[in-house]
C-alpha positions, 0 to 999 in steps of 0.5 A, spaced: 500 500 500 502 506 497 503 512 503 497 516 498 493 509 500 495 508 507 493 516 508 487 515 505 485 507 509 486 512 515 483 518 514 476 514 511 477 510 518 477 516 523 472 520 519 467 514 521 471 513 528 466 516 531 460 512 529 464 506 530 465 509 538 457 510 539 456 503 536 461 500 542 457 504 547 452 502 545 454 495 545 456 496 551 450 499 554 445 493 552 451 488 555 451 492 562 443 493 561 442 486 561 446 484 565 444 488 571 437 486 569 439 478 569 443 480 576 436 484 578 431 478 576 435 474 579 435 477 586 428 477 585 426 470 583 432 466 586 435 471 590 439 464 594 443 463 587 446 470 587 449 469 593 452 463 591 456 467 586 458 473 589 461 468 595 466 466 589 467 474 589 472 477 594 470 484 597 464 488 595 460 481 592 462 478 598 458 483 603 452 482 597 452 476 598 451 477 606 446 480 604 442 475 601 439 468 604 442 461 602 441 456 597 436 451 600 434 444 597 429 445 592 423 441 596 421 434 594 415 430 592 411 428 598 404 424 597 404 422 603 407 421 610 407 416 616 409 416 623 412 409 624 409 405 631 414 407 637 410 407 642 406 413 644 399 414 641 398 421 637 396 425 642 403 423 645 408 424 639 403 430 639 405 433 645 413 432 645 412 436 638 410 443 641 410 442 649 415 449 650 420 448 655 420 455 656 425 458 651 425 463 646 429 461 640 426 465 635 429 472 637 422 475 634 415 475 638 410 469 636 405 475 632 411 477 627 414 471 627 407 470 623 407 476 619 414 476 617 416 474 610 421 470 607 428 474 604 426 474 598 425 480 593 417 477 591 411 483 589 406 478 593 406 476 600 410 470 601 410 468 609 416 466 613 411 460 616 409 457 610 411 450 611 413 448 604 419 453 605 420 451 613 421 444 609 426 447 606 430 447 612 429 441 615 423 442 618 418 436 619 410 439 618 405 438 623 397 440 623 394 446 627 392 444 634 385 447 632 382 442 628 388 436 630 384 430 630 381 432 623 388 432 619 392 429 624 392 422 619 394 427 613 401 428 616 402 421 618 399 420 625 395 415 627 393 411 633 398 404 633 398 405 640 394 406 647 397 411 652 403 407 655 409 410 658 408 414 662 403 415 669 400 423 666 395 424 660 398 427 654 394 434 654 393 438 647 399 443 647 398 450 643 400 450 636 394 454 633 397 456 627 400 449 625 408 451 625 413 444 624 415 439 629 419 442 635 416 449 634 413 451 641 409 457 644 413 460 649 407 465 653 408 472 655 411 473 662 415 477 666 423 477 664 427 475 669 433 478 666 430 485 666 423 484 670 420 487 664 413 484 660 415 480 654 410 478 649 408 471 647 416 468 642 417 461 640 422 457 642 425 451 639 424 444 643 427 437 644 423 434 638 425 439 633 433 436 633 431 429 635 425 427 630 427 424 624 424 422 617 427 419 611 423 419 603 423 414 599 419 413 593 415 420 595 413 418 601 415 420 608 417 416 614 417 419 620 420 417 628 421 421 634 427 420 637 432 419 631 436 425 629 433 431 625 435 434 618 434 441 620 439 447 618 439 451 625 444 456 623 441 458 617 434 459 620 439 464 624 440 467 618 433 467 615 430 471 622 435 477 621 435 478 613 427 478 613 427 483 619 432 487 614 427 486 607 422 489 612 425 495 614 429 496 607 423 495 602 417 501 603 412 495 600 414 489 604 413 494 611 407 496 609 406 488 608 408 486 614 403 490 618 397 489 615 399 482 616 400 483 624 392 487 624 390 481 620 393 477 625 391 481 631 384 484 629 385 492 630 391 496 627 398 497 629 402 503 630 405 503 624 411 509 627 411 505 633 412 498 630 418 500 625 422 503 632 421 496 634 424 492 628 430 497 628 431 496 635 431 488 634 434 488 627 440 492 631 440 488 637 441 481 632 447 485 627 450 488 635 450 480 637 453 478 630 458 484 630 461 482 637 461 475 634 465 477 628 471 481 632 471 476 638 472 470 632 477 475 628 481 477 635 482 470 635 484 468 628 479 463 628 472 462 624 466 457 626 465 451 622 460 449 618 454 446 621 450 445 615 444 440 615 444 435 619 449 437 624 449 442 630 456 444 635 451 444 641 456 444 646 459 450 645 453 453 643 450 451 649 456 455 652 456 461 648 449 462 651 450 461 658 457 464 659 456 470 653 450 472 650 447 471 657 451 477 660 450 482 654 446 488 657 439 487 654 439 495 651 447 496 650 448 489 647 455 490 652 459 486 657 460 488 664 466 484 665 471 485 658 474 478 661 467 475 659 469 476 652 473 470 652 468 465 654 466 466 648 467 460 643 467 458 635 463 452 633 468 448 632 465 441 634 459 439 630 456 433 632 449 429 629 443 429 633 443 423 637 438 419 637 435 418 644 430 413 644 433 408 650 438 413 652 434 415 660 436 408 661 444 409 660 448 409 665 452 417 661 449 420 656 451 425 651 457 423 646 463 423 650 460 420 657 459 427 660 452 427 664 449 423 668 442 426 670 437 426 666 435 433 668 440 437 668 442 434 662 435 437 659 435 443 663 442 445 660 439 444 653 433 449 654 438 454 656 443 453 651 437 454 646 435 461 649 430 460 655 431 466 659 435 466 665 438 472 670 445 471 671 447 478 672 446 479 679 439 479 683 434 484 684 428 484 688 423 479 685 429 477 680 433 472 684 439 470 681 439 464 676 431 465 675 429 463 668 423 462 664 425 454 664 418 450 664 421 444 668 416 440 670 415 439 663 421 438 662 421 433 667 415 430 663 419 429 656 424 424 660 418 420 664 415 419 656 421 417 654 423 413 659 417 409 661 417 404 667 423 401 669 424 394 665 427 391 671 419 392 676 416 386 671 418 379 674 423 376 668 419 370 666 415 376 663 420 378 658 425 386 659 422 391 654 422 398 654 416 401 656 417 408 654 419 411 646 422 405 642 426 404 636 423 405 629 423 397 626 425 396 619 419 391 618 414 398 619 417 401 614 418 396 610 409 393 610 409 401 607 412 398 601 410 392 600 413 387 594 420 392 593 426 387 593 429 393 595 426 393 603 427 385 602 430 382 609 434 374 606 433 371 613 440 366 611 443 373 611 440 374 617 442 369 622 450 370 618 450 376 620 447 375 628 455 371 627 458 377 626 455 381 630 457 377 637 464 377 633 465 383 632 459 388 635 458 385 642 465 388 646 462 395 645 455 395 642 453 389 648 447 384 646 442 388 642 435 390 645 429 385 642 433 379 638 430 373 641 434 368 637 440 372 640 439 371 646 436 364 646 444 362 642 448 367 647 444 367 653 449 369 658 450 376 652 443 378 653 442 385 653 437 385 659 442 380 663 444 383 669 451 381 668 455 379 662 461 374 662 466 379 659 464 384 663 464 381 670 471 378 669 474 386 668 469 389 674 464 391 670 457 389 670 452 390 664 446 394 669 446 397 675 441 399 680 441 406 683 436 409 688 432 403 686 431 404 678 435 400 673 441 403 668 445 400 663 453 401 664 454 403 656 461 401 654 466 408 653 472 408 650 478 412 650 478 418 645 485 415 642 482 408 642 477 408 638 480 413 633 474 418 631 474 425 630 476 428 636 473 435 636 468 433 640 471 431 646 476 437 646 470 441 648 469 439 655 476 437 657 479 444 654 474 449 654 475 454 660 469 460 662 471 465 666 465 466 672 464 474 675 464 474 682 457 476 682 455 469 681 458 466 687 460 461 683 466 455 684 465 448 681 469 444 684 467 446 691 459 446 689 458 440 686 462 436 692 458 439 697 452 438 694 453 432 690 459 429 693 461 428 686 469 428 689 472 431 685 480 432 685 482 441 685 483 445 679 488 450 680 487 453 674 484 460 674 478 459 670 474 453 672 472 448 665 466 449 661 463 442 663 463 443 671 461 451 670 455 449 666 453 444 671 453 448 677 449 453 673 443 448 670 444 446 678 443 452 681 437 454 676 433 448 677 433 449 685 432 456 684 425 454 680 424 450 686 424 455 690 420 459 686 414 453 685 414 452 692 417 445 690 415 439 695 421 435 697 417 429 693 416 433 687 423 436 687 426 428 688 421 426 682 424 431 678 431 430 680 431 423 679 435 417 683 443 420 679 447 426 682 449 431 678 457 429 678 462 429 672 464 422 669 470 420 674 473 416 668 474 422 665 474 426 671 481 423 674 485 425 680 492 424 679 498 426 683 503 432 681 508 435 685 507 443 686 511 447 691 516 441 693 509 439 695 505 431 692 498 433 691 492 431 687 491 434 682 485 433 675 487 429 670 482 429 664 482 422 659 476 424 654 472 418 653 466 416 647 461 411 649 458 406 644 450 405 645 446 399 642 444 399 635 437 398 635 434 403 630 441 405 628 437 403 620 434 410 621 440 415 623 445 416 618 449 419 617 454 415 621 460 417 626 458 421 632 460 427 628 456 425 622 463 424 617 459 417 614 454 416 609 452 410 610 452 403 614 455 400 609 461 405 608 462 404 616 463 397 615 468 399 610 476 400 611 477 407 613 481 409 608 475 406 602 469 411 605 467 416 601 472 423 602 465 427 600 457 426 600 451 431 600 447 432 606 440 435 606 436 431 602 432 425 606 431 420 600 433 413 604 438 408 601 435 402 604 440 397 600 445 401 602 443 403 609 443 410 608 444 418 604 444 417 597 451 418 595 455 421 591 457 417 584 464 420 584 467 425 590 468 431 584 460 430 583 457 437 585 451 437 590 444 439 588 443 446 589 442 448 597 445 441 600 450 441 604 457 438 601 461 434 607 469 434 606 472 429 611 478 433 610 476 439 615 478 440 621 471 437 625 470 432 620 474 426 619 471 419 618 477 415 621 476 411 626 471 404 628 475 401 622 475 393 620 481 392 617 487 389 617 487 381 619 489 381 626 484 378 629 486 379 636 483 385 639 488 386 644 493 388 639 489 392 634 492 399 632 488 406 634 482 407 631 482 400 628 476 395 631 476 388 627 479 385 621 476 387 614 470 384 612 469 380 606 464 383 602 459 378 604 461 378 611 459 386 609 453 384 606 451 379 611 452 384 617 448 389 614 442 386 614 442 384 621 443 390 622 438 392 619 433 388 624 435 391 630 
């Protein structure tokens, strides 16, 4: 090209340069249109799918990403649902469903829980209380107390069993409005924290965590007692977002308090009513604030709960030794060592199931409680019941709660029924109270599926290699006829096993006149399971203001005495701090209910309020030039019987195995990931539908569980190997591997516990 061309080429180019420059802007203005509006429908339709985008953005995308609810589980197909027998009648499983144990949870009146709506940018009111989106956090739905008996067969109640159990009637509990299962109406009262009125709130009960249900060809099996699939920590979340919604968008307000005269039947003070959800979205953002800093002062994070899973230790923790001393009105700590009570959630575990378990001897994961009451109490106060713990005044004695404890009470009699041991033996032991849900119920529900079929050959095979490699931890099983007619020396229900009774052990013991079983512990390091678990009540340590004229070890061995060696550390462990307070609160409940002497033993039950002296163990040490005892601290787990264990995948304490099959596996053949939210069953397998490959990405709003996170390995109780010496066996490893038919075998024998 010649320079005449060139220049010329040139000149034609920059002439129509600027038409060129409009035709790119204007490109880009439809691109960037697009895109906003792609992003703005987005945020209105599926607002959860936008957050998950902008987590993967740092910076500003993720503070939008804060702003906006989590994906949740698309909801599954459901045509019908059935509670298995276990027991109790309707009315009973009724009761545990919505009883309050007088907490308050939910941090929002009962009227605006109602009237709040979903975060979600929708022109049309979408409640907040609509069970389909309730579901959709785990929750099970349940009928409105008002027309019970009429739709009661709808949602799977029905009558396969008398009133047994207990000595007391079942009344109908308040659920008015038909909220899920484990939700209760905590009534009004007078606030022991601040002496000030407070209106009706929900508060979360033992059901909400311990029922369970799984799906299977569109329908829903139902269970009290088995581990919950619920997302606690994003139900947290969705309180606070739709309180911001409600602030931020002029139509949703406007929503709401037309919602709440509709609810209340007169209109509101809409001035007033926007005060008081500012005041109540900054008291959850102060609290959320505070959590952040102390976290990041620490250089630690909380650890993913997910569906499934809770870390209700430290939460419990949190609770009573943090959040309980914040000033209601500033949201400040009167004593800044307080802040290092507060820890990060770092040990979640499954919910255990709890059928059986007011008859072991120690409960909780790590062998940690001993009475039944204060492990209950406890609970109440780690899910929000309202306690003073700041210093008395007159009318509000400290450690005064709004704790309903002869309900409470209650809930552990329906579980426990009458001792099995009162009933001559010729008559057969049995537990009376709330049972394991048998495989046999389910499977009459689908008749003719090869894939709930029970090979009685595999059966008596696998009765074998139960006895063989089961019986040391897990004892005999409950209700197997045949297997004690082969080792009746192993019953479940003899007094004394043989190989127990070599080691000084027995398999019952009597305390105050009623029956326990001494369930197997193992040390931590044996067993070789994730240990996060354990690390909460041996390491934690709170700080406790001289206010509460408060000392553990002293508190306990007097009142109890639990003799418990001397701590001489400066702060007194989580563990003993938290029974001293659950003991003080239930006395001062007595006190205030005027309590006779009978009610209150009825109450308390024949167990002290001690810690596990074989974790809790004294030790000498020099000190000074002095030999001294001093407290040694060995954490141990405890095994529990199998039966039932069909319905409580995932599997490990801390929820780390999919399925039976899997535990049954060597440790380093189980799954390094899988989905956790969904409850379709897998009953040849015996559990989570798992992933085909571990790179395989999860449904939208499910939980992906890694077993390399800190929390949640899946090593330990492993078959591997070919020692068949169980004294010689390395850490975590409690048998020789199981052939595939051995698996095969042992899995369905298990299934019929």
């Amino acid at each position: 090209m010649g320079a005449r061309s060139f220049s010329s080429w040139v000149g034609g180019r920059l002439r129509r340069w600027p038409h060129i420059v409009g035709l790119l802007f204007a490109i880009v203005f439809v691109i960037v249109f697009v895109a906003a509006a792609s992003v703005g429908i987005t945020a209105y339709f599926a607002p959860e799918k936008l957050r998950d985008v902008a987590l993967k953005i740092k910076n500003g995308a993720n503070l939008v990403a804060q702003l906006l609810p989590a994906t949740l589980p698309t909801p599954s197909k459901i045509d019908s649902a059935y509670w298995l027998p276990q027991n109790w009648s309707s009315r009973q499983r009724y009761w545990f469903h919505h009883t309050s144990q007088g907490t308050a949870t939910i941090p929002v009146p009962y009227r605006w829980f109602l009237a709040l709506e979903r975060p979600e940018l929708s022109i049309h009111y979408t409640s907040l209380t609509d069970s389909e989106y309730l579901r959709r956090l785990g929750f099970i739905p349940s009928p409105s107390s008002k027309d019970f008996v009429a739709n009661a067969p709808a949602y799977g109640y029905h009558e396969d069993a008398k009133e047994t159990g207990s000595t007391w009637t079942a009344s109908p509990p308040d659920n008015p409005t038909g909220l899920p299962v484990g939700f209760a109406i905590l009534k009004g009262g007078v606030d022991p924290t601040t002496g000030a009125l407070f209106e009706d709130q929900i508060g979360l009960t033992c059901a909400a965590c311990h029922t369970g249900h799984l799906e299977y060809k569109n329908v829903s099996i139902r269970y009290d007692g088995g581990p919950a699939m619920v997302n606690l920590g994003e139900v947290e979340r969705v309180i606070g977002l739709s309180i911001g919604y409600t602030l931020i968008l002029p139509w949703r307000f406007e929503r709401f308090a037309d919602r709440l005269e509709s609810i209340e039947g007169r209109s509101v003070d809409r001035k007033k009513l926007r005060r008081d959800l500012e005041l109540a979205l900054q008291k959850i953002k102060k609290q959320k604030a505070a959590s952040d800093s102390l976290l990041t002062g620490q250089g630690v994070a909380n650890l993913d709960e997910g569906f499934g899973r809770l870390d209700a230790l430290n939460r419990i923790g949190n609770q009573v030794f943090y959040t309980n001393f914040l000033d209601p009105v500033t949201g400040e700590l009167p004593d800044p060592l307080l802040k290092g009570n507060f820890a990060r959630n770092d040990a979640p575990v499954s919910f255990p199931p709890i059928w059986d378990t007011p008859y072991f001897l120690w409960a909780q994961y790590d062998a940690s409680v001993l009475n039944e009451l204060v492990r209950n109490s406890g609970e109440a106060l780690g899910v929000s019941a309202k306690i003073n713990m700041k210093a008395p005044a007159p009318g509000r004695p400290l450690f005064e709660s709004s704790i309903h404890l002869s309900d409470i009470a209650r809930f552990e009699e329906l579980l426990r029924g009458t001792d099995p041991f009162s009933l001559p033996e010729a008559s057969g032991r049995k537990f009376s109270g709330l049972v394991a849900p048998r495989w046999k119920d389910a499977q009459d529900r689908f008749q003719g599926d090869p894939a709930w079929a029970i090979d009685e050959k595999l059966v008596e095979k696998g009765r074998d290699l139960y006895r063989s490699h089961c019986f040391e931890c897990h004892r005999g099983p409950v209700n197997d006829p045949a297997f004690d007619a082969k080792w009746p020396e192993d019953s479940f229900w003899k007094p004394e096993n043989p190989d127990r009774s070599a080691k000084g052990e027995k398999n019952w013991v009597e305390i105050g006149g009623r029956h326990y079983f001494n369930v197997v512990q193992l040390l931590v390091n044996v067993i070789g399971t994730d240990r996060q678990q354990s690390n909460v009540l041996t390491t934690r340590r709170v700080h406790l203001p001289g206010s509460l004229g408060l000392n553990p070890i002293e508190d306990l061995n007097k009142a109890w005495g639990c003799g418990l060696p001397a701590d001489r550390a400066a702060d007194p462990l989580f563990v003993l701090a938290l029974m001293d307070v659950v003991g003080k609160t239930i006395d001062q409940w007595n006190v205030a209910n005027d309590s006779s002497e009978k009610a209150k033993q009825q109450m308390w039950g024949p167990r002290k309020n001690c810690q596990n002296p074989r974790v809790y163990v004294g030790a000498r040490a020099s000190r000074n030039g002095k030999d001294e005892e001093v407290l040694a601290l060995e954490p141990q787990y405890r095994a529990r019987p199998l039966d039932g264990v069909w319905t409580t995948a995932p599997y490990l304490h801390n929820g780390s195995v999919p399925t039976l099959k899997d535990v049954l596996l060597p440790q380093g053949r189980r799954p390094s990931s899988f989905c956790v939210g969904s409850r379709k069953f897998d009953p040849l397998n015996v559990g989570l539908v798992t992933k085909v490959r571990a790179s395989e990405a999860c449904a939208a709003g499910l939980t992906d569980f890694n077993v390399s996170l800190l929390g949640n390995s899946n090593r330990g109780h492993s078959f591997e190997g070919t020692e068949t010496d169980i004294t010689k066996l390395p850490t975590g490893v409690i048998g020789p591997e199981l052939t595939d038919a051995e698996r095969r075998a042992l899995l369905e024998y298990l299934k019929t516990l």
